[in-house]
C-alpha positions as CSV (number, residue, x, y, z in Angstrom):
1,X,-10.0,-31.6,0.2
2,X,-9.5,-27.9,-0.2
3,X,-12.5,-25.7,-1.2
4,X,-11.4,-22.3,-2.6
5,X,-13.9,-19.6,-2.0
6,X,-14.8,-17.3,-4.9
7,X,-14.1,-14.8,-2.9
8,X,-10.4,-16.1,-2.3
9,X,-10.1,-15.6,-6.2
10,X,-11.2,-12.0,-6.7
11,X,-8.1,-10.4,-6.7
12,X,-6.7,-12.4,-9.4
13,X,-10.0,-12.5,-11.9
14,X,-10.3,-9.2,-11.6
15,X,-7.1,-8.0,-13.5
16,X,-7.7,-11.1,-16.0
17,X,-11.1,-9.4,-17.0
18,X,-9.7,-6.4,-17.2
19,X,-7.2,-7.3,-19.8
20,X,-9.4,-9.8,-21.4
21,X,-11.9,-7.0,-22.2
22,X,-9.1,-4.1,-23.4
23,X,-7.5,-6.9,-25.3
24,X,-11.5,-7.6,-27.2
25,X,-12.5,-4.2,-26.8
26,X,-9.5,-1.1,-27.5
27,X,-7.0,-3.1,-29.3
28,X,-8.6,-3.8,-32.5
29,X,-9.4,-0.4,-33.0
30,X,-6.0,0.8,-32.2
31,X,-3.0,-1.5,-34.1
32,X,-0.4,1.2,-33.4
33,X,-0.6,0.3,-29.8
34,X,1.1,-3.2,-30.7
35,X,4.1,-1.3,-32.1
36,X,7.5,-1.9,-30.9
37,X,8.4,1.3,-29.3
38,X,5.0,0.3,-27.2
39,X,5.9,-3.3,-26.1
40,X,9.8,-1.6,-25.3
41,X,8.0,1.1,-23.1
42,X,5.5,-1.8,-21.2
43,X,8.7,-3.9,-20.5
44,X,10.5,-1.1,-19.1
45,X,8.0,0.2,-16.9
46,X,7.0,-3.4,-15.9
47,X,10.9,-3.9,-15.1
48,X,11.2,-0.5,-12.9
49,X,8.4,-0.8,-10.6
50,X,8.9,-4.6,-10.2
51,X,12.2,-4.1,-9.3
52,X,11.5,-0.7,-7.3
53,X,9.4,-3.0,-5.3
54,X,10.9,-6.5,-4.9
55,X,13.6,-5.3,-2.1
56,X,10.5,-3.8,0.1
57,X,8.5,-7.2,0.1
58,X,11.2,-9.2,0.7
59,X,12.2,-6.8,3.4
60,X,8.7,-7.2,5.1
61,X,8.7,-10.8,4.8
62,X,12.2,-11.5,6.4
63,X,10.9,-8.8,9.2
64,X,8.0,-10.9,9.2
65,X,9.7,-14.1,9.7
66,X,12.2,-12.2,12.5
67,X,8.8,-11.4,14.6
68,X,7.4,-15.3,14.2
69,X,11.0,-16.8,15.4
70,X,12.3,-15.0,17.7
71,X,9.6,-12.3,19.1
72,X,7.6,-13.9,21.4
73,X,3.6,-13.5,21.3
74,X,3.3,-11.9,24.5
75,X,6.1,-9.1,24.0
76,X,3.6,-7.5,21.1
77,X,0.4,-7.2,23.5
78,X,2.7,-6.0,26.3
79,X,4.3,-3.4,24.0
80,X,0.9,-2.0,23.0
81,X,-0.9,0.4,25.0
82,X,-4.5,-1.2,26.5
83,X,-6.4,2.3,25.3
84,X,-7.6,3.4,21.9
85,X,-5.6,6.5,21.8
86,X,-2.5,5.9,23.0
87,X,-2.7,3.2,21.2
88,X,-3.0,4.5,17.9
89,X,-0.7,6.8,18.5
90,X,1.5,3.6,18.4
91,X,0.7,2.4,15.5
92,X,1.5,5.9,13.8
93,X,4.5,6.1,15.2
94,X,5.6,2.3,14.7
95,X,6.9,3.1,11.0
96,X,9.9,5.2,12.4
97,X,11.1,1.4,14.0
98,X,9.8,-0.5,10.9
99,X,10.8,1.7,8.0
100,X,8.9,-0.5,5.6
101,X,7.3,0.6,2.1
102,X,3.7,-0.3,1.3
103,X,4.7,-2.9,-0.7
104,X,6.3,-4.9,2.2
105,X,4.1,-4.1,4.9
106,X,1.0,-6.9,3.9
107,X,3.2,-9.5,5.4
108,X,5.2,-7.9,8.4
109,X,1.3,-6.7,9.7
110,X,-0.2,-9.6,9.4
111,X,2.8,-11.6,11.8
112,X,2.1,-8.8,13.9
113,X,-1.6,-9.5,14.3
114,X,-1.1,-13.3,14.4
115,X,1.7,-12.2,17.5
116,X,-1.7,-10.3,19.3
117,X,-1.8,-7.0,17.3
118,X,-5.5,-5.2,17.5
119,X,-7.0,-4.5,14.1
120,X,-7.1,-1.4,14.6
121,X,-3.4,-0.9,15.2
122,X,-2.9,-2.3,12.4
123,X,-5.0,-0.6,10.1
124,X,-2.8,2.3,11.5
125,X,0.2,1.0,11.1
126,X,0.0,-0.1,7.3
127,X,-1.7,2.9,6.4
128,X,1.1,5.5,8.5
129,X,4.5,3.4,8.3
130,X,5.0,3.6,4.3
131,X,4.8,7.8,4.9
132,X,6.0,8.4,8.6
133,X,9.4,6.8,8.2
134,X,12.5,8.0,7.9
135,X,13.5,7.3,4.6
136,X,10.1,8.9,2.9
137,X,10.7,11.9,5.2
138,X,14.0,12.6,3.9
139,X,13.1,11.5,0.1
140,X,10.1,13.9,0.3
141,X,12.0,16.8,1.7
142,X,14.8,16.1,-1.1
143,X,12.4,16.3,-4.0
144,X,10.5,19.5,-2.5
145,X,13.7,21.3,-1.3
146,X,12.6,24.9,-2.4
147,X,8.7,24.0,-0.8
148,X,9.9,22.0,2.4
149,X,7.1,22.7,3.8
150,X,5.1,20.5,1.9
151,X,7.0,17.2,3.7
152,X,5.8,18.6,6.6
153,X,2.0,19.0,5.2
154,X,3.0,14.9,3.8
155,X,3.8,13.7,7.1
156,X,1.2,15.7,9.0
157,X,-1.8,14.7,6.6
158,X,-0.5,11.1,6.7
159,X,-0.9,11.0,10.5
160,X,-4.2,12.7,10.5
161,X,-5.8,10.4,8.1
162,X,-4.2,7.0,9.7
163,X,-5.4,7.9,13.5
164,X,-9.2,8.8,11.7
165,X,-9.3,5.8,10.0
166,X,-8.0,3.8,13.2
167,X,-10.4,5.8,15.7
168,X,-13.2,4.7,12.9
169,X,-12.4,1.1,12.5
170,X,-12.3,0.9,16.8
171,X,-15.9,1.9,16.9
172,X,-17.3,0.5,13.9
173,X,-15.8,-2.7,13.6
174,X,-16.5,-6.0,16.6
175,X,-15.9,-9.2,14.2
176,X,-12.3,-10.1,13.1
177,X,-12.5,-9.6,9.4
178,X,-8.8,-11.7,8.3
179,X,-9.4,-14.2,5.7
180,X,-10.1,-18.2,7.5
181,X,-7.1,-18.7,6.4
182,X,-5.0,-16.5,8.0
183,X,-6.8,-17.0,11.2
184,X,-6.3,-20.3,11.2
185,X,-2.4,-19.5,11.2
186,X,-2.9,-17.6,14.8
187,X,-3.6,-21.0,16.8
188,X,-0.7,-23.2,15.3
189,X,2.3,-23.6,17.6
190,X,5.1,-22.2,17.4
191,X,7.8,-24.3,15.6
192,X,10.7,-24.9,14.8
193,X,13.3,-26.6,12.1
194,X,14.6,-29.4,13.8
195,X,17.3,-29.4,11.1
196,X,19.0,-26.1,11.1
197,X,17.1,-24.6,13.9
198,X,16.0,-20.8,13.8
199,X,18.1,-19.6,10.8
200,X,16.5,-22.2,8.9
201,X,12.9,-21.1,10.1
202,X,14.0,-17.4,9.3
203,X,14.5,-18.8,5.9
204,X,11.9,-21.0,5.0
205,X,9.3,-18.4,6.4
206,X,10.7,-16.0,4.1
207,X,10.6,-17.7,0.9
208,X,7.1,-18.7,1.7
209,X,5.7,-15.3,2.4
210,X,7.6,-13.6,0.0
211,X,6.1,-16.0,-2.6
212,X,2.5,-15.4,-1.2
213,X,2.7,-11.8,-1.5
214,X,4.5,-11.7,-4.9
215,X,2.2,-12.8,-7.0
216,X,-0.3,-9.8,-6.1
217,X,2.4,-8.0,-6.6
218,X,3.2,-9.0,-10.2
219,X,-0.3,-8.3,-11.4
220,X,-0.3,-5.1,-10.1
221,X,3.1,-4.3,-12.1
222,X,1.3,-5.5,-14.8
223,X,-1.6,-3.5,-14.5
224,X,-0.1,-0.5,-13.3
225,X,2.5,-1.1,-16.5
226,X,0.2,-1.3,-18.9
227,X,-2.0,1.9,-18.1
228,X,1.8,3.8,-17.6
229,X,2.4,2.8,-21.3
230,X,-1.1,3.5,-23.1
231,X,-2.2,6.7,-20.6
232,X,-2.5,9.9,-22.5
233,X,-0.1,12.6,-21.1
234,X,-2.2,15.4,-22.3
235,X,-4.7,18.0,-20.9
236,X,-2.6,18.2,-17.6
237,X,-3.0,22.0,-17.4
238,X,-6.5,22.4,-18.2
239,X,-7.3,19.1,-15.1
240,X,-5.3,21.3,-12.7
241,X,-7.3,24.1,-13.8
242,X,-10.3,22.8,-11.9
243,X,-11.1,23.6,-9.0
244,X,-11.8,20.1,-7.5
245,X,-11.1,18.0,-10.4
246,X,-7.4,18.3,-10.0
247,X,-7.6,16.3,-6.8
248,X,-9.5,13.3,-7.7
249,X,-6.9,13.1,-11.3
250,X,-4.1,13.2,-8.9
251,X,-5.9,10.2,-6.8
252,X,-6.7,8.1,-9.6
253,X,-3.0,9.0,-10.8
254,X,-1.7,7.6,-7.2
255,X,-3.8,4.8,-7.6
256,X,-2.8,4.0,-11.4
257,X,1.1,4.6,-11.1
258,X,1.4,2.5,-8.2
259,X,5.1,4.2,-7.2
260,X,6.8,3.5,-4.0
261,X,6.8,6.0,-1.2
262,X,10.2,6.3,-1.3
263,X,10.1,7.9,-4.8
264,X,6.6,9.0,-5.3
265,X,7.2,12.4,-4.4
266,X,10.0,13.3,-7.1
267,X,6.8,12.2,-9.2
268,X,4.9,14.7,-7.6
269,X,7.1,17.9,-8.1
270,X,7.0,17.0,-11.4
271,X,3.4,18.7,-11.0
272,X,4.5,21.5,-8.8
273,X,3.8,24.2,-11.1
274,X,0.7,23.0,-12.7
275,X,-1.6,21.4,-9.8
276,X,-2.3,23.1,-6.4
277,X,-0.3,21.8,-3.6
278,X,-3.6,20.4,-2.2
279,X,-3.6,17.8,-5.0
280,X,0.2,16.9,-4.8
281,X,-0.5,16.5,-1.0
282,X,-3.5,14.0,-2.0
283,X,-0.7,12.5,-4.7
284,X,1.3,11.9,-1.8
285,X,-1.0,9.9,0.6
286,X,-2.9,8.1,-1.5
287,X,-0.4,6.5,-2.8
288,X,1.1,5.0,-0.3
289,X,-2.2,4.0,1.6
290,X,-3.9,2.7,-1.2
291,X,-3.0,1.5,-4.5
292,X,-2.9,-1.4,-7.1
293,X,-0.3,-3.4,-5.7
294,X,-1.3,-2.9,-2.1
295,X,-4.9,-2.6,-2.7
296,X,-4.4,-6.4,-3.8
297,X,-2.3,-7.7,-1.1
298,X,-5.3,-5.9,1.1
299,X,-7.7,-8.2,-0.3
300,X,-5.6,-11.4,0.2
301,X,-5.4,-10.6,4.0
302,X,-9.0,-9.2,5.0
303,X,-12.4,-9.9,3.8
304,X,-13.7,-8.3,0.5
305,X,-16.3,-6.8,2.5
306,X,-13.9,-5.0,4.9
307,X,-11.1,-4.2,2.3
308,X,-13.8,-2.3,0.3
309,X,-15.2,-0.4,3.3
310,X,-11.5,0.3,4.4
311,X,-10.8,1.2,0.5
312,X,-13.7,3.9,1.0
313,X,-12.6,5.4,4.2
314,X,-9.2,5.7,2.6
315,X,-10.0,7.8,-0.4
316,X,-13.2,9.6,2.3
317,X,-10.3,10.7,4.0
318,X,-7.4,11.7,2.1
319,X,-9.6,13.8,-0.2
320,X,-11.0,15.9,2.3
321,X,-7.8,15.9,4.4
322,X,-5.7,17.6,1.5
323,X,-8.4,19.7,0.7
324,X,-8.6,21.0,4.7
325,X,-4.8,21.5,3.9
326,X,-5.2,23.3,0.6
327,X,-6.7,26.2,2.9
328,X,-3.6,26.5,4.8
329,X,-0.7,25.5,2.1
């Protein structure tokens, strides 16, 4: 028989709580919020990030099933450098082969660390590949087209705070922190369909981490849906007024929104002309590195203890990266 930690259930009682106590707390007090034009608004949001999303997990987890099939274990600790610093360099530069978004990279990173990935490599590599790909490079430079120069300051700021974290994590961290259950997966040998051979594997692998990872996603959409709908818009120019207090809004706002990196940054020039660049550049990175959705799917692969202490080096970082960068922007 099964035991299921508490821990193990953290990540889905802590949005039920959430919405448990606004539904006690805020909506009595506010009927209007149970209008129509409110319920259309949720539905719609829920519908456009869901969907924004869906093709990037799935992508992960048929790249993720590619890597178990036909990749085999020793090619990935052969293809990574023995020493810390070329080997992060590695990971920061593995998104430009693996142009995955953050929503899709949970699953892909954690094959890859079952195939002999070190954790710190992969801390890199999910924190740098949703930014230093391709795709967000051009995205990023189409949005900002009169102020190109803040893609560059994006991908530069991105790859400054994924090698700190991944120098950080090297030193600090001796114990494997994955979940029991994921290490468990590491030692089982590699199989197989003895119907359909490795098509069918591709397959079934797919659906089953696809699944796995969509259900964090869903109450993130939820979440992230919700606080879309009932946020108020106002008092935008007076937070962008402030000195520092401009940053840590656009942060949260990274956090909240939960956008893909793909199209995070036509978000941000939205707020070109009323926050500092510093703060679009924290906008930027945050986002991408740590959100709702992913912040989730974090805590379904690692232990809560780690994903918290990675959660804080994340925001450590990013915040006094983009302000470093303000001075230069």
């Amino acid at each position: 028989m099964t035991i299921i930690s508490p821990f193990k259930l953290l990540p889905l009682l802590i949005p039920a709580v959430f919405l448990i106590i606004l539904g006690i707390v805020w909506l009595p007090a506010h009927p209007e919020l149970l209008d129509n034009s409110y319920l259309h608004s949720f539905k719609t949001a829920f519908i456009g990030i869901l969907l924004e999303a869906m093709p990037f997990v799935l992508l992960g987890a048929l790249l993720s099933s590619l890597l178990r099939v036909f990749v085999p274990d020793e090619w990935i600790s052969r293809w990574i450098p023995r020493r810390p610093v070329p080997a992060i360099l590695f990971g920061c530069l593995l998104g430009i082969l693996f142009p995955v978004c953050e929503c899709g990279m949970i699953p892909l990173v954690r094959r890859l660390m079952q195939k002999g990935m070190p954790l710190y490599v992969a801390v890199v590599f999910i924190l740098s590949g949703p930014i230093l790909n391709p795709v967000v490079y051009g995205a990023t430079l189409t949005a900002f087209r009169t102020h190109p120069w803040l893609a560059y300051a994006r991908m530069g700021l991105a790859f400054a705070v994924a090698a700190a974290i991944g120098f950080i994590i090297y030193a600090t961290v001796t114990k494997s922190p994955l979940r029991l259950s994921i290490r468990r997966e590491t030692g089982e040998p590699h199989r197989l369909s003895t119907r359909g051979g490795r098509l069918v594997s591709v397959l079934v692998h797919t659906s089953d981490e696809f699944f796995e990872m969509g259900k964090y996603l869903i109450i993130g959409c939820l979440l992230t849906s919700g606080i879309q709908t009932f946020m108020d818009h106002g008092s935008l120019e007076a937070i962008g007024g402030m000195p520092l207090g401009s940053y840590l809004f656009m942060m949260g706002l990274a956090f909240v929104l939960s956008l893909c990196s793909t199209s995070d940054a036509f978000v941000a020039a939205t707020f070109l002309h009323t926050f500092p660049a510093g703060s679009l550049l924290a906008f930027m990175v945050l986002g991408p590195m740590l959100d709702f959705k992913n912040s989730l799917m974090l805590l379904s692969l690692f232990k809560t203890r780690f994903a918290l202490y990675l959660f804080f080096l994340i925001f450590a970082a990013v915040f006094i990266g983009s302000v470093l960068a303000s001075l230069w922007l």
